[in-house]
C-alpha positions as CSV (number, residue, x, y, z in Angstrom):
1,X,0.5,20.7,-8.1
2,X,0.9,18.5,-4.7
3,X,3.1,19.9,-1.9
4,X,3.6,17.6,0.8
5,X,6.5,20.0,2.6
6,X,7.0,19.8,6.3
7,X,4.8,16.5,6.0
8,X,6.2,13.0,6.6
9,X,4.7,9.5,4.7
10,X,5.4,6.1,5.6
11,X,4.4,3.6,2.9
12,X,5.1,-0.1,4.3
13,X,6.7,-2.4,1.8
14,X,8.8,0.6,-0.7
15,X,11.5,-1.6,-1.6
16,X,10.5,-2.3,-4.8
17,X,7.0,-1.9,-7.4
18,X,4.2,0.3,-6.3
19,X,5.6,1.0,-2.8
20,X,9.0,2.8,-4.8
21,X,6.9,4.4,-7.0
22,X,4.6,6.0,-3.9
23,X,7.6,6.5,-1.8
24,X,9.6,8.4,-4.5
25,X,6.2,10.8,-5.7
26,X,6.0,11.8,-1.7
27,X,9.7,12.5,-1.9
28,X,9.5,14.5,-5.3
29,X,6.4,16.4,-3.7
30,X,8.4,17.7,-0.9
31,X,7.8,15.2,1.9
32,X,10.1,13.1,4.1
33,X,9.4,9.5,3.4
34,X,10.1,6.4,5.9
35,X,10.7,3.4,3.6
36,X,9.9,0.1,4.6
37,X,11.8,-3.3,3.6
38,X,11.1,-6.7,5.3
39,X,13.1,-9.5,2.9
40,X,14.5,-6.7,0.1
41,X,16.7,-4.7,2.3
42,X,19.2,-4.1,-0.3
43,X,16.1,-2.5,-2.4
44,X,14.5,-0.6,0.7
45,X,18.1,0.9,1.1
46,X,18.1,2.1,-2.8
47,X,14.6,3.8,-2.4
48,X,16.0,5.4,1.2
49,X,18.9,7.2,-0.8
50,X,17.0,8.3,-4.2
51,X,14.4,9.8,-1.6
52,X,17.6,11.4,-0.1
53,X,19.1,12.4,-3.5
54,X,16.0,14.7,-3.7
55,X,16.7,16.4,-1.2
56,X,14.5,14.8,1.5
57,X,14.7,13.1,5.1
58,X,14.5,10.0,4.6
59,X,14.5,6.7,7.1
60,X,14.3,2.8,6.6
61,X,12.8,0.8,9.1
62,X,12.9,-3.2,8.7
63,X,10.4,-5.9,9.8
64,X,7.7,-7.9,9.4
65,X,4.6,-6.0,9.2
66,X,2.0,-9.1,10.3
67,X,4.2,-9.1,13.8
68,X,3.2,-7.1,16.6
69,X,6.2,-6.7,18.4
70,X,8.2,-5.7,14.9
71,X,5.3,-3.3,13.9
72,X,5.1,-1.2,17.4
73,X,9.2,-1.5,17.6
74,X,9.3,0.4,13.8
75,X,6.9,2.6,15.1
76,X,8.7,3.3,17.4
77,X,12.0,4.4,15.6
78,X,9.5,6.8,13.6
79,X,8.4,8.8,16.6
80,X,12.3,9.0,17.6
81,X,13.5,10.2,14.4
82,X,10.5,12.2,13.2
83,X,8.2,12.9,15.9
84,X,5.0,12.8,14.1
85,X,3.7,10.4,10.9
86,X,1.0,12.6,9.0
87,X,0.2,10.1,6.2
88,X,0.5,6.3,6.2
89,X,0.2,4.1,3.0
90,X,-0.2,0.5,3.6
91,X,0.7,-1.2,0.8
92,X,2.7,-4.3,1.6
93,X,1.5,-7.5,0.6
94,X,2.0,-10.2,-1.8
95,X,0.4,-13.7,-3.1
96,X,3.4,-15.8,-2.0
97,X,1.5,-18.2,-4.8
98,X,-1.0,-19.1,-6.5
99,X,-2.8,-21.9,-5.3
100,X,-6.4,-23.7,-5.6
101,X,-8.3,-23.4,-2.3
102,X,-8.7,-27.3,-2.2
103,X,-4.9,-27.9,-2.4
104,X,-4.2,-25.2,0.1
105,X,-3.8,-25.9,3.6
106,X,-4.3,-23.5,6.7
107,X,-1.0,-22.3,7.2
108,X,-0.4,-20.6,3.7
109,X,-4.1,-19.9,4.3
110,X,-3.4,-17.7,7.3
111,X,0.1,-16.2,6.0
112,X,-2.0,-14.6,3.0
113,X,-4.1,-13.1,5.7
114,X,-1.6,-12.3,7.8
115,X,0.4,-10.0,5.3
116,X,-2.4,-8.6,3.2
117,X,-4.7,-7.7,6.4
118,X,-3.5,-8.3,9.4
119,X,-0.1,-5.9,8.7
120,X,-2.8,-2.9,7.8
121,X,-4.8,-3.9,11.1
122,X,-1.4,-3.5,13.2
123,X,0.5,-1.0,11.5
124,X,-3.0,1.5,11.7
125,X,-3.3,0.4,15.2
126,X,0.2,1.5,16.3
127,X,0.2,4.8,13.8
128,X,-3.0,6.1,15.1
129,X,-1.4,7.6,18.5
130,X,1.0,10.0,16.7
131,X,-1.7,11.5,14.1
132,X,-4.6,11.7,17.2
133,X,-2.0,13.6,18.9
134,X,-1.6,15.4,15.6
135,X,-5.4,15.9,15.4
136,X,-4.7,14.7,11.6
137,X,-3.7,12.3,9.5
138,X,-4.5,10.3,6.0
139,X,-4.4,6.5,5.6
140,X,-4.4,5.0,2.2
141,X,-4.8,1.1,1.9
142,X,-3.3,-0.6,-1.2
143,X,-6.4,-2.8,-2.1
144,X,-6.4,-4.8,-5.4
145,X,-8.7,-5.2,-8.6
146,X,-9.3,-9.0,-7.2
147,X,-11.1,-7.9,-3.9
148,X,-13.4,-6.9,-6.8
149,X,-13.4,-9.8,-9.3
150,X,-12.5,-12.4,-7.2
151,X,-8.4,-12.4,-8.5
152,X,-7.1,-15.1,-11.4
153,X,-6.8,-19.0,-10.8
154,X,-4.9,-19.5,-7.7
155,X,-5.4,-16.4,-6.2
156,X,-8.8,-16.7,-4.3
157,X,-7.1,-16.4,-0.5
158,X,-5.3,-13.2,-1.8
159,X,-8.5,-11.6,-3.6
160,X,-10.3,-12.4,-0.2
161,X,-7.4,-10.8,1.9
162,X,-7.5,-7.6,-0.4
163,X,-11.9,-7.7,0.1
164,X,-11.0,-7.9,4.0
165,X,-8.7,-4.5,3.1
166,X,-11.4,-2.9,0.8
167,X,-13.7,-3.3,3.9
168,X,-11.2,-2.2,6.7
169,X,-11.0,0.9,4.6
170,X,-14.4,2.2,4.8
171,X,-15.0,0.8,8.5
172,X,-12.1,3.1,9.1
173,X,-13.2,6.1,7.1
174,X,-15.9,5.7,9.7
175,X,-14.7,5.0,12.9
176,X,-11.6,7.7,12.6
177,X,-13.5,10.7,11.8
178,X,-13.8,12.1,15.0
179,X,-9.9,12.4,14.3
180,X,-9.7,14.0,11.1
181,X,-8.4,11.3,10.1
182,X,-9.1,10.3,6.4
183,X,-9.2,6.6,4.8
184,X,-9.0,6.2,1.3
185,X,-7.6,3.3,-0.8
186,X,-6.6,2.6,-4.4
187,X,-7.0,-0.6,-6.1
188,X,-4.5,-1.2,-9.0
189,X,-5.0,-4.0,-11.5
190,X,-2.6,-5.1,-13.5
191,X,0.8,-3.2,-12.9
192,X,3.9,-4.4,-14.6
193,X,6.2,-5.1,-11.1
194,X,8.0,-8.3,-10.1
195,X,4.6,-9.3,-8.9
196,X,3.6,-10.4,-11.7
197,X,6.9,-11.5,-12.8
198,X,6.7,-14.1,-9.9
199,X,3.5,-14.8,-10.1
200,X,1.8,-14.5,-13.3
201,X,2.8,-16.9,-16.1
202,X,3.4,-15.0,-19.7
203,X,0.0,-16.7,-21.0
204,X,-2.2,-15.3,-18.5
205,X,-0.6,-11.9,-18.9
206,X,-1.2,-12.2,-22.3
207,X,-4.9,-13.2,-21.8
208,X,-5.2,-10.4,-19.6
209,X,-4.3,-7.5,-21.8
210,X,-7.3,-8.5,-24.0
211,X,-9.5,-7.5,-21.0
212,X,-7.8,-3.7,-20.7
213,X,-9.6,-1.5,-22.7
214,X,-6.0,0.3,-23.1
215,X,-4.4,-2.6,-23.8
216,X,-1.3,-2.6,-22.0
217,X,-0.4,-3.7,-18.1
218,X,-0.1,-0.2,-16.1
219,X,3.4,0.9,-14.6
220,X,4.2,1.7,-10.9
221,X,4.5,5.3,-10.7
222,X,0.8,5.3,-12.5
223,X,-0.9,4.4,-9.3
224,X,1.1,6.9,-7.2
225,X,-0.4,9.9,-8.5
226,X,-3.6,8.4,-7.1
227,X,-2.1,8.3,-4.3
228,X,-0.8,11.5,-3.5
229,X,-4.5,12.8,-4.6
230,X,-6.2,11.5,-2.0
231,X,-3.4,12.3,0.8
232,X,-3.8,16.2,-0.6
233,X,-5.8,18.6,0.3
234,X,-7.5,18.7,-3.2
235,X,-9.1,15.3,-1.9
236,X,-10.4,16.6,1.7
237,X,-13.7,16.2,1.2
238,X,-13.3,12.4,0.4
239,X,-12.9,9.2,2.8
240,X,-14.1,5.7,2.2
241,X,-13.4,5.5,-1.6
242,X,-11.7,3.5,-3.5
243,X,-10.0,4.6,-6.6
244,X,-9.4,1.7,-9.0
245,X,-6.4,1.6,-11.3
246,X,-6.6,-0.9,-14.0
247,X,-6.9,0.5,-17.5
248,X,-10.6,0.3,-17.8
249,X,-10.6,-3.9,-16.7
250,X,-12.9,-2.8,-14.3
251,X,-16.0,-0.1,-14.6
252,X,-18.2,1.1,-12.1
């Protein structure tokens, strides 16, 4: 259906969850991936071979995606290896916990910021030369169902880092037309990945499935597919939308 041949994707944090699951449906549909990793190497390095075992170029780059100097280095190593970046999923970022606002204090504040927003804000920034040059390029932003309901107890800085996202998304659709550069984003709910193994105590998952008109929590490689529709040409008359992925939790 999709072919994304001659076409390279880089989806920041692939080591594991919904990045794998993106970074392995661009390999399957012919593109060559570069997989990012910041703490889970050893995992980045197991996405970087199955991409390979498909037949695909394939190229890990490791850092922290909220720091300037790692960001335009990793960059960097793409334009050496590949020459050109034609799609670009930002999808790294994480609670680190959950965490009432009046018990929270400025710095986690600012690192929940910093690795849900900010790392979009630079990474875009520094990818933006190769697809101008390119006259092209697609940028999707892994947004969340909280920038839309505000996120579960403890999660209010991370449902306002993924609004901030949301936002960027369609302030981008805007600003990089004159590129032909697309901005889309997808906005999973809840996905059964370590996430929510870290994060999510077994009552509240519970509790949530009774919200999910399908009544089950959704799996990685159900969000990819989204993904790879709105980086195709099928979707090319689209930019500044959201698709939300969350079993019917949330209707428009």
């Amino acid at each position: 259906m999709y072919s994304f041949a001659g076409k390279v994707a880089w989806i920041t944090g692939s080591s594991s969850g919904i990045g794998r699951a993106i970074a392995l449906a661009f390999a399957e549909h012919g593109a060559d991936v570069i997989v990012h990793g910041h703490s889970n190497i050893a995992g980045a390095k197991q996405v970087m071979e199955e991409v390979q075992r498909q037949g695909r170029r394939a190229l890990l780059v490791q850092g922290d995606v909220a720091n300037a100097g790692d960001v335009h280095r990793m960059t960097a190593e793409i334009e050496h290896s590949f020459g050109r970046l034609d799609i670009l999923v930002n999808n790294a970022g994480t609670l680190l916990k959950r965490c009432k606002i009046e018990e929270m204090d400025e710095q986690l504040w600012d690192q929940v910021m910093n690795v849900n927003l900010k790392s979009a804000f630079l990474v875009t920034k520094a990818a933006l030369p190769l697809m101008k040059r390119q006259k092209q390029g697609q940028i999707i932003n892994v947004t969340s169902i909280a920038a839309r309901n505000g996120g579960g107890f403890g999660a209010v800085a991370y449902a306002t880092a993924k609004a901030g996202l949301s936002t960027l998304t369609r302030g981008l659709a805007k600003e990089l037309k004159e590129y032909n550069i697309r901005v889309n984003g997808i906005g999973p709910g809840v996905i059964a990945t370590a996430f929510h193994d870290r994060f999510t105590p077994e009552p509240m998952r519970q509790n949530n499935l009774q919200s999910i008109p399908l009544g089950r929590e959704g799996q990685p490689e159900e969000t990819a597919g989204a993904v790879l529709f709105l980086a195709s040409d099928y979707a090319s008359y689209i930019t500044g939308e959201i698709i939300e992925i969350n079993g019917g939790q949330l209707m428009d």
